[in-house]
Each structure stands twice: as structure tokens, then as C-alpha cells.
N, C-alpha and C positions, 0 to 999 in steps of 0.2 A: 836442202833448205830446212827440211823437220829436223835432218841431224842436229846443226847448228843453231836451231831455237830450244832444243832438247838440252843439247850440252852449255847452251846459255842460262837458261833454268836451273840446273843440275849445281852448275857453277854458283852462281846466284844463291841459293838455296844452303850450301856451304858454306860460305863467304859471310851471310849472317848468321849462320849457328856456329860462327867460332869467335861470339865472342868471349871476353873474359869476366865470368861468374864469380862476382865479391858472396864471401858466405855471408849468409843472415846478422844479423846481428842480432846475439844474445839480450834478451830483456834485461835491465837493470835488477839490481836486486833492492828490494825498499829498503830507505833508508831511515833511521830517527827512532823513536817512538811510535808505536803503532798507534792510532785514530781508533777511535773506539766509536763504532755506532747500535745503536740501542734498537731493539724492535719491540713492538708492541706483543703482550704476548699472546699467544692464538693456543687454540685448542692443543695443537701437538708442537711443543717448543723443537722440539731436536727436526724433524721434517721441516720447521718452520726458517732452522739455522741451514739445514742444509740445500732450501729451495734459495735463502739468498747468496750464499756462497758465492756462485759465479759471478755475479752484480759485484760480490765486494773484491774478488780477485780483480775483476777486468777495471774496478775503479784504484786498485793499489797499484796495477802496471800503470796508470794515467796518470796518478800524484807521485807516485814512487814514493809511495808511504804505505807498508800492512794495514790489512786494513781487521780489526779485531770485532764480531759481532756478539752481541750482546743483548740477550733477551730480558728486559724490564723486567720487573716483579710487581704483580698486584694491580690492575689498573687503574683502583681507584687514585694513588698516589704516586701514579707514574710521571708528571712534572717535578716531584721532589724527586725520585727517584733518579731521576734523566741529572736532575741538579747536582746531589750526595756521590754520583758515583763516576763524576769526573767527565762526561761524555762528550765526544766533542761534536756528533749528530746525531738521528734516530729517525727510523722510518715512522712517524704517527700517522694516524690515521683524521679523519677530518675532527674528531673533535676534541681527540688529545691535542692535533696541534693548532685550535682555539684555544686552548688551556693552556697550554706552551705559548703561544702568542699574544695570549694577555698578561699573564703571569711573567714571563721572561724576556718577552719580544724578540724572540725566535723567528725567521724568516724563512720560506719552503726556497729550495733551491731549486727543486725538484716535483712533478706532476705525472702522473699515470694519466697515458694518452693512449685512446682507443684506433685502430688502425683506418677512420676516418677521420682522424686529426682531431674529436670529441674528447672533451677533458669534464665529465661531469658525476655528480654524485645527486640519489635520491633517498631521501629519507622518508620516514613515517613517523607522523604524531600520533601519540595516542591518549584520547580523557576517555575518564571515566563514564558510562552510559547516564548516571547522575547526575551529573556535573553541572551541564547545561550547558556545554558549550559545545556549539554548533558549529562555527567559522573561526577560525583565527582570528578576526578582528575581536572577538569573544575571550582570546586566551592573552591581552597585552595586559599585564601589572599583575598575571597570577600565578 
């Protein structure tokens, strides 16, 4: 009886490993005009191109568009810049894209989420020790 549950198994075990293996299929290759997205520019531009690299490969296999990055210049006039130079997105930052969002009414596609589903930003205000002003409600119309 163990022979026979053995060479049933045995059997069995064969039986579904043959079956017939289609190969992968090869990724498209992008097609068109490459998307040009713009990043804000950080301390080390070239580290800066190369940390998003993979973000913009794995979004060119999904659109099946290249995807070309492109690091701003200057951030004071970086909504003109994003403008002049043809772009069709750009990673800003919160409050390049308030200045994108009033200025051009650019929409976030996109949100940096923390691995507890938190999606938040904290800033700092800063007056001068002089100033007089104490609270926020202190700092509306100046």
C-alpha cells in the first residue's frame, strides 16, 4: 500500500511539472517622445538624477513612454523655468508646487507616503526676535 501512495505521488508530481512554459515576454520598448520631468534642485544634482532613475524607468515601462529627467535651474524661478522648458511634470516640493498651483494650476498626481499610510509635511516659521510677533494670529496681513 506505501508503494502505491508513493508511486501515486511520484506520478502526480510529474504530471504537473510538465507543463508547457510560454517565455516571458519581453518589455515593450517606449514609444514617442520622451516625457520630460523636472526635479527640483538639491544639493548634489547628478546623485539627485541618479536616486530617481529607477522611479522614472519603472514609470516608462507603465506609460510606454522614456521617461527624460531634468533637474531645474535656480529655484528662485523655477515655475518659469518648469514653463520655458517644455516639461511635461516635475517632482516639487510643497511649496514650489503652491507656486505651480497658483501660477499655472498644476495638479499633484502624486504623494510621498510614509509606511504608516501618513502623508504629512512640517514646517517652521520664523520672525524676527523684534518683531513682536508672538502667535500667528499676530503674523495675518504682514
Amino acid at each position: 500500500m506505501y508503494r502505491i501512495v508513493l508511486a501515486g505521488c511520484v506520478i502526480l508530481a510529474l504530471v504537473t511539472g510538465c507543463k508547457k512554459v510560454e517565455k516571458a515576454s519581453q518589455p515593450e520598448k517606449p514609444q514617442g517622445n520622451p516625457l520630460v520631468i523636472g526635479l527640483i534642485p538639491e544639493q548634489d544634482i547628478f546623485s539627485q538624477v541618479e536616486r530617481y532613475r529607477p522611479l522614472a524607468d519603472y514609470v516608462s515601462r507603465k506609460v510606454g513612454r522614456k521617461i527624460e529627467l531634468k533637474v531645474l535651474t535656480r529655484y528662485g524661478n523655477i515655475v518659469n523655468n518648469f514653463v520655458s522648458s517644455g516639461m511635461d511634470g516635475a517632482f516639487f516640493g510643497s511649496f514650489t508646487y503652491t507656486l505651480a498651483h497658483a501660477k499655472l494650476g498644476v495638479e499633484a498626481l502624486a504623494r510621498p507616503v510614509d509606511l504608516d499610510g501618513a502623508s504629512t509635511y512640517c514646517g517652521l516659521l520664523f520672525v524676527r526676535k523684534d518683531s513682536g510677533i508672538i502667535s500667528i494670529k499676530e503674523m495675518r496681513g504682514k
